[in-house]
Structures are given as C-alpha cells and as structure tokens.
NUKOL-12095 format. One record per residue: chain; x, y, z of N, C-alpha, C in turn; residue in three letters; residue number from 1. Coordinates in steps of 0.1 Angstrom, whole numbers, plus 5000, padded with zeros to 4 digits. Layout:
! NUKOL-12095
 unit  n_u  n_v  n_w ca_u ca_v ca_w  c_u  c_v  c_w code pos
    A    X    Y    Z    X    Y    Z    X    Y    Z  ALA NUM
...
//
This chain:
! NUKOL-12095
 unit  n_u  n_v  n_w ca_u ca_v ca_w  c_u  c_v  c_w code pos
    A 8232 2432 9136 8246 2430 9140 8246 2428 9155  UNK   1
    A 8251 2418 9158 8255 2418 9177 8269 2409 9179  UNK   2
    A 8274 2421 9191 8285 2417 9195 8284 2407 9207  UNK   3
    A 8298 2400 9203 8298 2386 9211 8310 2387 9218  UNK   4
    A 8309 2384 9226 8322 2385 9237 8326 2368 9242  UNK   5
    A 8338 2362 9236 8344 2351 9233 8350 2349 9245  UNK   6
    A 8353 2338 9249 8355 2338 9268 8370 2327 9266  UNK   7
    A 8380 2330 9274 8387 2316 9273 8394 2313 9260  UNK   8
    A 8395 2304 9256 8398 2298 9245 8399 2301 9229  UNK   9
    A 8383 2307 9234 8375 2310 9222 8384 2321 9218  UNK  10
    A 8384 2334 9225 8397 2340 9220 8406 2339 9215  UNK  11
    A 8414 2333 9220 8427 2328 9216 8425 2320 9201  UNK  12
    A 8415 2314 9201 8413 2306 9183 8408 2319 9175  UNK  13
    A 8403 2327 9183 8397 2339 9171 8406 2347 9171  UNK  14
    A 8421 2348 9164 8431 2355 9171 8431 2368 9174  UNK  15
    A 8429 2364 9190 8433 2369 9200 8416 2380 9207  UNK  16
    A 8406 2379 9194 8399 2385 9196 8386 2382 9207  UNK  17
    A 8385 2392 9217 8377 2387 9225 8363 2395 9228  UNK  18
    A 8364 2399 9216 8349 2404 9212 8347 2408 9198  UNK  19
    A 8337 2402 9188 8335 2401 9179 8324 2407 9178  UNK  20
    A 8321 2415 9165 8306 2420 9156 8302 2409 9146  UNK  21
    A 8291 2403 9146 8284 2396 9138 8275 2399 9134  UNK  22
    A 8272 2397 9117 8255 2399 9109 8248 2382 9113  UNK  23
    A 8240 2382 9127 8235 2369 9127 8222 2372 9130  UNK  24
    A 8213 2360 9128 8199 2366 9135 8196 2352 9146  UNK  25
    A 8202 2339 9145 8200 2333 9151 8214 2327 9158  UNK  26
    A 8213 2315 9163 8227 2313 9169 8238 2301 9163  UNK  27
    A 8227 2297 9151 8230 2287 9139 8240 2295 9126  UNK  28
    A 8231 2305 9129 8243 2315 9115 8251 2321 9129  UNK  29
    A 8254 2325 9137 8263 2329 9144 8274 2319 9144  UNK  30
    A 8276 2310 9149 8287 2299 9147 8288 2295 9129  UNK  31
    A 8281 2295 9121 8286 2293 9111 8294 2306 9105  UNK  32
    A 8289 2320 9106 8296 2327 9102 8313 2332 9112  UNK  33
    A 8313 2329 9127 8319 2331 9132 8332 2316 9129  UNK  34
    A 8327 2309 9121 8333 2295 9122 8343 2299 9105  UNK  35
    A 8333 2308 9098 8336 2311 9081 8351 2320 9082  UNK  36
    A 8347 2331 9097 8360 2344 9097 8367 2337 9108  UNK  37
    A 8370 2328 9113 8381 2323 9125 8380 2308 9125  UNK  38
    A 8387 2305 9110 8383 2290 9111 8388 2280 9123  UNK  39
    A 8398 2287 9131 8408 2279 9146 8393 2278 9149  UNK  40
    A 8382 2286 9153 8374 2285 9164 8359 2269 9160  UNK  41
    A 8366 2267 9147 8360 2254 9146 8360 2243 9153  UNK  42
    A 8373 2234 9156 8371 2226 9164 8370 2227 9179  UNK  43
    A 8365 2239 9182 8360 2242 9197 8349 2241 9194  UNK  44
    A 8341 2248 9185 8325 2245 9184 8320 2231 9181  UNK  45
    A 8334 2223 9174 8324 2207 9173 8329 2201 9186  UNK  46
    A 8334 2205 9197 8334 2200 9210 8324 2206 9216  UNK  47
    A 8316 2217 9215 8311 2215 9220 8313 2235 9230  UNK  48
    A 8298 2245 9227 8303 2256 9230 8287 2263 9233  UNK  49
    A 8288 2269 9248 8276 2272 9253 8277 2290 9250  UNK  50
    A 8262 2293 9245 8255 2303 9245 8251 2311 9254  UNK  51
    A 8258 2319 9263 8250 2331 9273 8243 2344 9265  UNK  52
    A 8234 2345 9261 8222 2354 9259 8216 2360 9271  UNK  53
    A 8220 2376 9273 8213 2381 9285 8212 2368 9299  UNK  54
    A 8225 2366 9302 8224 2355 9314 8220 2339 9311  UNK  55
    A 8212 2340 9305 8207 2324 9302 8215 2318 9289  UNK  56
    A 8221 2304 9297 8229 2299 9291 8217 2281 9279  UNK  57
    A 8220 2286 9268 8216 2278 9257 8226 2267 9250  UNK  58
    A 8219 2254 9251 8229 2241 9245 8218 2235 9236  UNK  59
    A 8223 2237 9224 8220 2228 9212 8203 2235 9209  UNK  60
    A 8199 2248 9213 8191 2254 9208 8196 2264 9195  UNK  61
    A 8198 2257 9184 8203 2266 9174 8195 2277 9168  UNK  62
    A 8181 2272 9172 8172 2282 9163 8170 2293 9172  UNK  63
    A 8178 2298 9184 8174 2310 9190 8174 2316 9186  UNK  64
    A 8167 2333 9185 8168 2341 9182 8179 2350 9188  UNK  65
    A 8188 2362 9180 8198 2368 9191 8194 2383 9189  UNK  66
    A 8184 2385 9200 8180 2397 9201 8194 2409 9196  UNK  67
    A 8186 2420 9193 8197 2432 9190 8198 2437 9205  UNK  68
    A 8212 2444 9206 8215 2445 9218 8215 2436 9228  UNK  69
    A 8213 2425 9229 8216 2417 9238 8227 2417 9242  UNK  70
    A 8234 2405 9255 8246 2404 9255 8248 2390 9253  UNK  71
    A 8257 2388 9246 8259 2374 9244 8277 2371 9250  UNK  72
    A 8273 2360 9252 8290 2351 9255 8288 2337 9250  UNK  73
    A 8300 2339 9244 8301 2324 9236 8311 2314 9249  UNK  74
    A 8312 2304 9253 8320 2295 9264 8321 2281 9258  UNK  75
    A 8335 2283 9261 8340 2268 9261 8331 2256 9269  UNK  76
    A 8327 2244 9263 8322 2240 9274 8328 2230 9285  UNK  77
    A 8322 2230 9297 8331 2227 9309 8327 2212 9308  UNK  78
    A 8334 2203 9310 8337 2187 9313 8336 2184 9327  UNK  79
    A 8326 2175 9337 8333 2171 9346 8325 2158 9355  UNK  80
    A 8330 2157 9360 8324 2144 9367 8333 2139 9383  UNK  81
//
C-alpha cells in the first residue's frame, strides 16, 4: 500500500481527495487502479500526468517500481512554450 498525494486538479477529479491509499507495486497499476476508484481522474491521466517518487519526477516510465513508504505526488502536467 502507498499513499499518494494528488496535487491541483488531480484532487478535485478524485473528489475532493488529496491524498489517496493505493494497493500498487508499480506506477502502471497505480493509475489504473486510481483511474478504476475516481473515474473523473481519467481524462487527466490521458493528457498527460507526472510522477514525483521521493523528489524525482517520472514521464512515461510505467514500469517503476513504488517503493513502500516512499513519497509520491501525482501532477498535472505543465504546458508551455
């Protein structure tokens, strides 16, 4: 189990919750199962939604591992140019 702390948005689609307990072991079942209990938080993840694991931030590495006790933050991702 590891808790996720939903930043922004992501909240508000997970109603209202800004920190979540998940049975995940990687970051592929984490968005699917967090996608299965807050289906709003779907179309943020197919835009597009970065992984902070203990500070380092992860894009399109689904097979990470999510250490226990780690800290994770799920984020909207930023656009810009």
């Amino acid at each position: 189990m590891v808790e996720v702390t939903l930043w922004g948005a992501l909240a508000a689609a997970a109603e209202g919750n800004s920190k979540v307990e998940v049975e995940a072991k990687n970051i592929r079942e984490l968005f699917k199962k967090l996608s299965e209990r807050f289906p709003g938080l779907t179309p943020l993840m197919d835009r597009g939604i970065a992984v902070a694991i203990d500070g380092t931030i992860y894009r399109d590495t689904w097979s990470k591992e999510l250490p226990a006790g780690a800290e994770i933050y799920l984020l909207p991702r930023l656009a810009g140019g």
